[in-house]
KOLBAKE-159251 format. One line per 2 residues: number of its first residue (from 1); their letters; for each residue x, y, z of C-alpha. Coordinates in Angstrom, 1 decimal, padded with zeros to 4 digits. Example, Ala and Ser with C-alpha at 12.3 -4.5 7.8 and 13.67 -1.06 7.14 Angstrom:
1 = as = 012.3 -004.5 007.8  013.7 -001.1 007.1
// end
This chain:
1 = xx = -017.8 019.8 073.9  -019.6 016.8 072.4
3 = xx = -023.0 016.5 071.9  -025.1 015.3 075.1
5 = xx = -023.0 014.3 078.6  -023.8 011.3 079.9
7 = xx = -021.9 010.4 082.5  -018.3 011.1 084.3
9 = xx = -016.1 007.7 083.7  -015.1 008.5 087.5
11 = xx = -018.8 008.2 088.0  -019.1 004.9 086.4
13 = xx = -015.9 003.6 088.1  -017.3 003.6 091.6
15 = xx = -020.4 002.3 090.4  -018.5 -000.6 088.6
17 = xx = -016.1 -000.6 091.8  -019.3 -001.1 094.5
19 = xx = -020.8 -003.6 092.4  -017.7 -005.9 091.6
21 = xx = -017.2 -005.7 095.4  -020.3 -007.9 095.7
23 = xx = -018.7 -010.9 094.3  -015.1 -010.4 094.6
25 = xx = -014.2 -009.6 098.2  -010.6 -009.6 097.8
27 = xx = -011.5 -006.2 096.6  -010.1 -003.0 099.0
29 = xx = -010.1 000.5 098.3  -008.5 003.5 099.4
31 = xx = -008.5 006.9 099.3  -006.2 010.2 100.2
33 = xx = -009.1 012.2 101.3  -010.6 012.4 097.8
35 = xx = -013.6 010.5 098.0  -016.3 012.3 097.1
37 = xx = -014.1 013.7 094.1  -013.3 009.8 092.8
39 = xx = -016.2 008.5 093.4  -014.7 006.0 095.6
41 = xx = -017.3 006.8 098.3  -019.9 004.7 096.6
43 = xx = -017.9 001.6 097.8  -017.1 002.9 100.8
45 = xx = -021.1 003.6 101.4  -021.2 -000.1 100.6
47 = xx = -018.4 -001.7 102.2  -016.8 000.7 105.1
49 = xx = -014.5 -002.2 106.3  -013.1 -002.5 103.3
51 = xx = -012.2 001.3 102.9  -009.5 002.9 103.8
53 = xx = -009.7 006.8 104.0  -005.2 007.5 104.1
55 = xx = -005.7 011.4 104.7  -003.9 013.6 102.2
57 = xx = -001.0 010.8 102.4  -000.1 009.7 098.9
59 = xx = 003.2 007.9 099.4  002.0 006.3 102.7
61 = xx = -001.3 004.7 100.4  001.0 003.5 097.6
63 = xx = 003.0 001.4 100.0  000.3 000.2 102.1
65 = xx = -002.1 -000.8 098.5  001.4 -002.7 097.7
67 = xx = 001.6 -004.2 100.8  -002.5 -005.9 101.1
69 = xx = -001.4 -006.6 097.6  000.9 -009.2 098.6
71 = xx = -001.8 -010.3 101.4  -003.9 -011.4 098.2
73 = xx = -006.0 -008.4 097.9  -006.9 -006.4 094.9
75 = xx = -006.4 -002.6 096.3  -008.0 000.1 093.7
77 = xx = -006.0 003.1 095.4  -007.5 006.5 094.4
79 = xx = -007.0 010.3 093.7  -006.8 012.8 091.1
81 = xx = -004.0 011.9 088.4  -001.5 014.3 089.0
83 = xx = -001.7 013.3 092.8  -000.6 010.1 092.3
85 = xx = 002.1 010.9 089.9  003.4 013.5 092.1
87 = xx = 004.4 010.3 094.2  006.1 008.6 090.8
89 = xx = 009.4 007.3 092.5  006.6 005.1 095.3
91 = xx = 004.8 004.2 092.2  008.1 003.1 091.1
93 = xx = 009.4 001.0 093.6  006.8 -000.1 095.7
95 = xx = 004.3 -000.9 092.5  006.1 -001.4 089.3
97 = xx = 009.6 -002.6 090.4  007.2 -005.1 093.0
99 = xx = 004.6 -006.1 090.7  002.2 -005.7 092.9
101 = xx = -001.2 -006.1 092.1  -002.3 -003.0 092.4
103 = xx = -004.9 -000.5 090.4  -004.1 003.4 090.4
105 = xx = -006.8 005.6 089.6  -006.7 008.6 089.1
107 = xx = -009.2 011.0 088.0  -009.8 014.7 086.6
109 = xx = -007.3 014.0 083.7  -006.8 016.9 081.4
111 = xx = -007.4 020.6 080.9  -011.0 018.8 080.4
113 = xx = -011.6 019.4 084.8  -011.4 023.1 083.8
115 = xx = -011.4 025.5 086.6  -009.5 023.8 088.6
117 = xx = -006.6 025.2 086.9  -003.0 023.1 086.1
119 = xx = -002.4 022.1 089.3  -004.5 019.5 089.4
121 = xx = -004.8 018.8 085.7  -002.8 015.2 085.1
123 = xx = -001.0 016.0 081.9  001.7 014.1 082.1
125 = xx = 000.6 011.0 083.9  -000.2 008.5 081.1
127 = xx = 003.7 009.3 079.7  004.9 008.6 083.2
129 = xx = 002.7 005.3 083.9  004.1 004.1 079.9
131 = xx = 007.5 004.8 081.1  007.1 001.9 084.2
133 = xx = 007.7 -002.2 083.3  005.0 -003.7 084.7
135 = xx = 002.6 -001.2 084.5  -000.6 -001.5 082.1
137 = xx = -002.4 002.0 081.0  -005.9 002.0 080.3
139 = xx = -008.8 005.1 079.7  -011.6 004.5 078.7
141 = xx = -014.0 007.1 076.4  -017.5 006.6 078.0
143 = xx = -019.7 005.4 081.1  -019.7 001.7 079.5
145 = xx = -016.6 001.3 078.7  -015.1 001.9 082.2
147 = xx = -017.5 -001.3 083.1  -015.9 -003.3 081.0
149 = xx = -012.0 -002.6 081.6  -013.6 -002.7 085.5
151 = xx = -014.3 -006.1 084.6  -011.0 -007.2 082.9
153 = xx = -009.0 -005.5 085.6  -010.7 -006.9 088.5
155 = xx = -011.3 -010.6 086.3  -008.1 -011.3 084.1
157 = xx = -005.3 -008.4 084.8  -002.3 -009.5 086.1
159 = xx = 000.0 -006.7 088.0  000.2 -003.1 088.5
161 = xx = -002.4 -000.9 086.7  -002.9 002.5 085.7
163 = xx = -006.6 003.6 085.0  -007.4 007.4 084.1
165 = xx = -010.4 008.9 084.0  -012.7 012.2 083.6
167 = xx = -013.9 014.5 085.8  -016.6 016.0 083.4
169 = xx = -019.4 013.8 081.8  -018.5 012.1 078.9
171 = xx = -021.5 011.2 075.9  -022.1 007.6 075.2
173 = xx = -020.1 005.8 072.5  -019.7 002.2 073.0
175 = xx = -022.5 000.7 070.7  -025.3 -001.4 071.7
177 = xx = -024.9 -004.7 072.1  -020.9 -004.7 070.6
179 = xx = -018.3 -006.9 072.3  -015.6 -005.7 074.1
181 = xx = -012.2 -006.8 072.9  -009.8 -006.0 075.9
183 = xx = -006.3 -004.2 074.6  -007.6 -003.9 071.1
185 = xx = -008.9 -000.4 069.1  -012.3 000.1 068.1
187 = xx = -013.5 001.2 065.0  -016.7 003.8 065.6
189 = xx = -017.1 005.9 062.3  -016.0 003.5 059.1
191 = xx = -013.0 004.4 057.1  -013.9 005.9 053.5
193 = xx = -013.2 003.3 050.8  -013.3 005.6 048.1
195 = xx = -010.4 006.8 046.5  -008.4 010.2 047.3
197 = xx = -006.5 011.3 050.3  -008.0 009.5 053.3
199 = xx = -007.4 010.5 056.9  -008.0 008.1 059.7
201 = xx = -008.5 009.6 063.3  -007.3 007.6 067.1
203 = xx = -008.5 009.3 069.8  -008.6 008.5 073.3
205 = xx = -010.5 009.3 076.7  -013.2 012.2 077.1
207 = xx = -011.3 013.9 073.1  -013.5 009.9 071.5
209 = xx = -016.6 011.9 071.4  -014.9 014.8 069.6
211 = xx = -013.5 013.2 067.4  -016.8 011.3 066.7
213 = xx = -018.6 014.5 066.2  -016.0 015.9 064.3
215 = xx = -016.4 013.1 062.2  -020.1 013.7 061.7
217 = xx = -019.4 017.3 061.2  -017.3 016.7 058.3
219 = xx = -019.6 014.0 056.5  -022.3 016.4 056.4
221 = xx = -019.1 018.2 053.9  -018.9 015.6 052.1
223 = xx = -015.2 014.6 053.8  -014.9 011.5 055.5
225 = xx = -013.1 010.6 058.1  -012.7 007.2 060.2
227 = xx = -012.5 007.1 064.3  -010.9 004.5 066.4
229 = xx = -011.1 004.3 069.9  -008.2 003.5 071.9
231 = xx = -008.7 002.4 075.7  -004.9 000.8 076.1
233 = xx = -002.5 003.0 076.2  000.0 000.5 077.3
235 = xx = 000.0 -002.6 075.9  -000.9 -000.7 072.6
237 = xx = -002.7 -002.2 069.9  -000.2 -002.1 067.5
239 = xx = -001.3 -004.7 065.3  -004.6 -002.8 064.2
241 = xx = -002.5 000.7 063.9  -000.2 -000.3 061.3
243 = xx = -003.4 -001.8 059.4  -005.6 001.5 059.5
245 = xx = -002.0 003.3 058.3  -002.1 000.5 055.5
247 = xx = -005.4 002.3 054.5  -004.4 005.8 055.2
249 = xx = -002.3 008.5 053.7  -002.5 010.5 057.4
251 = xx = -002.9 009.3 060.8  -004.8 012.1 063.8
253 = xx = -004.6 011.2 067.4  -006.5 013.3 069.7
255 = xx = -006.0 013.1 073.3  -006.4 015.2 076.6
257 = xx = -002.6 015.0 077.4  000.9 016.2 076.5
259 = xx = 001.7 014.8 072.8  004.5 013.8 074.4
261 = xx = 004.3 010.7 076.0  000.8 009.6 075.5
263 = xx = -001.4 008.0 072.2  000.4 010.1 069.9
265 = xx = 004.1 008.6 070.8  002.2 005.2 070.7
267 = xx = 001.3 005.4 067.5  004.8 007.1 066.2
269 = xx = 006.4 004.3 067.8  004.5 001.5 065.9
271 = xx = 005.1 003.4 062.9  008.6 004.4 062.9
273 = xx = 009.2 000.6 064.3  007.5 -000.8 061.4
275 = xx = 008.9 001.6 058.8  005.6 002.3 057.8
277 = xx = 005.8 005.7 056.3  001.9 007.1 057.4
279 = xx = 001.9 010.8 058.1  001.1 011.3 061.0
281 = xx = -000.4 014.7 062.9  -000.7 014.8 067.2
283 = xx = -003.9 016.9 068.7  -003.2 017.6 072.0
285 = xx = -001.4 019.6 074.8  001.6 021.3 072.8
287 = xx = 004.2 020.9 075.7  002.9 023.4 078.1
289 = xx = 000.7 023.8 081.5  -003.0 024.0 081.6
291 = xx = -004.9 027.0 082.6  -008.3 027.4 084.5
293 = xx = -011.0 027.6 082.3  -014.3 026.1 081.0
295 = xx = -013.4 022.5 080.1  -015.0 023.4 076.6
297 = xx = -012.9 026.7 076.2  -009.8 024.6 076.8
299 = xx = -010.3 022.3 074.6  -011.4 024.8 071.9
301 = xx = -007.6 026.5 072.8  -005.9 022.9 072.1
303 = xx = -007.6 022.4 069.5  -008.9 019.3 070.8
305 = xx = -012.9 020.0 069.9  -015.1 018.4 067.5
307 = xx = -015.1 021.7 065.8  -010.8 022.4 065.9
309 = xx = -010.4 018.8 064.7  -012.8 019.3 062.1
311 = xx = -011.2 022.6 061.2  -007.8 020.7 060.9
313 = xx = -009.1 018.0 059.2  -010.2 020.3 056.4
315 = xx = -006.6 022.0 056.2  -004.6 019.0 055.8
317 = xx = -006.7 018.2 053.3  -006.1 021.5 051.6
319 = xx = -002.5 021.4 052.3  -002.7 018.2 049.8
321 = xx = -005.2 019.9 047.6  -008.0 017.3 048.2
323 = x = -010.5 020.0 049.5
// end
């Protein structure tokens, strides 16, 4: 895994979550007996009157976060991703179909929780939440980041919401003093303007800071490669996708997911959309279950390491004889 953990984004959420409850009492939580897991228990420490603990009860929370939703409060409903999309047609209808103004969370995304094996690794959610009108998609790569999409959500977000976050600390990315642009990529190692075959690497969630020190890696080589950082997986930053394929001969995306359904397909869709004619190569689940396992083994197996993206890195490049 990446150089030194920091802290879990599930961590940093129920910080962000207790303190925006301060000033924004509209704010409600609830939880299907996962508390301690999501982290939600920090607000509830805070504000018990404005928790509600819905027992292992899915469905019956969905409907009842829409409903104090049309009361004109802001429910953050919580519990490990694949929970809550195991409910997918309430989410449907009682969320997205609604347009309630509602935020899912759900943490422990991705063979990244480890031991805890595939049935409770969400590998499929962010495909699922894509799939819904209404619904925005957001995950962010580090501790600060979640405070600041915490912040939009709660301060300018309009309807349903789908936030997804780790269960395993995650390093610190977001540089000091930068500005958060909501919706929009960020750019954390710069593209090479040399000349020659140039590869330019999105990544997403808790696989950022692989890709960042796969990226490092490889410039001690001598091989550059750029790293954006998406946090919105729906609305997708489009705009700024087809300008780093512009500057690239090969696009990488790297995500904790199925390629099928989550960044990946974003960016294939801007491209082929576009007709912008960018290679592009997906790093990620290959369209199977997780496994238990250390989080780091896993993502050795998918190939979703610093070291395995390094590694692929180097054999595109020798595939186009540029290494």
């Amino acid at each position: 895994m990446a150089s030194v953990a920091a802290k879990a984004t599930r961590q940093a959420f129920g910080e962000a979550l207790a303190k925006l409850g301060e000033k924004h009492p509209e704010i409600v939580v609830l939880d299907a007996d996962l508390a301690k897991s999501t982290k939600s228990e920090i607000f509830a420490k805070k504000f018990p009157n404005r928790f509600f603990e819905m027992g292992i009860a899915e469905a019956n929370m969905i409907g009842t976060a829409a409903g104090l939703a049309f009361t004109g409060k802001l429910p953050f409903l919580c519990s490990f991703g694949c929970f809550l999309t195991g409910r997918y047609d309430t989410i449907r209808l009682s969320v997205a179909y609604a347009q309630a103004n509602v935020r899912l969370v759900g943490t422990h995304a991705g063979v990244g929780i480890g031991d805890d094996g595939h049935s409770q690794m969400g590998l499929e959610d962010i495909a699922l939440m894509r799939a819904l009108p209404t619904m925005g998609v957001f995950q962010p790569m580090d501790a600060l980041e979640t405070e600041h999409i915490m912040n939009y959500l709660v301060k300018e977000w309009k309807g349903p919401a789908y936030l997804r976050l780790t269960r395993q600390n995650v390093p610190d990315l977001f540089p000091a003093g930068a500005k958060f642009e909501p919706l929009k990529l960020m750019n954390l190692r710069k593209p090479a303007h040399k000349g020659g075959f140039k590869i330019a690497c999105i990544a997403t969630g808790a696989t950022t800071a692989e890709a960042v020190q796969a990226s490092d890696q490889l410039a001690s080589q001598g091989v550059a490669l750029s790293v954006w950082n998406a946090h919105s997986l729906k609305p997708f930053d489009s705009e700024t996708t087809l300008k780093i394929a512009a500057d690239a001969n090969l696009i990488l995306t790297v995500e904790d997911h199925t390629v099928i359904g989550g960044l990946g397909t974003c960016v294939a869709e801007t491209l082929a959309e576009a007709g912008q004619k960018t290679q592009l190569v997906k790093l990620g689940v290959q369209d199977t279950f997780g496994e238990s396992g250390e989080g780091f083994e896993l993502y050795e197996k998918h190939g979703i390491s610093a070291a395995e993206i390094a590694k692929k890195v180097n054999q595109l490049l020798r595939s186009e004889g540029k290494n």
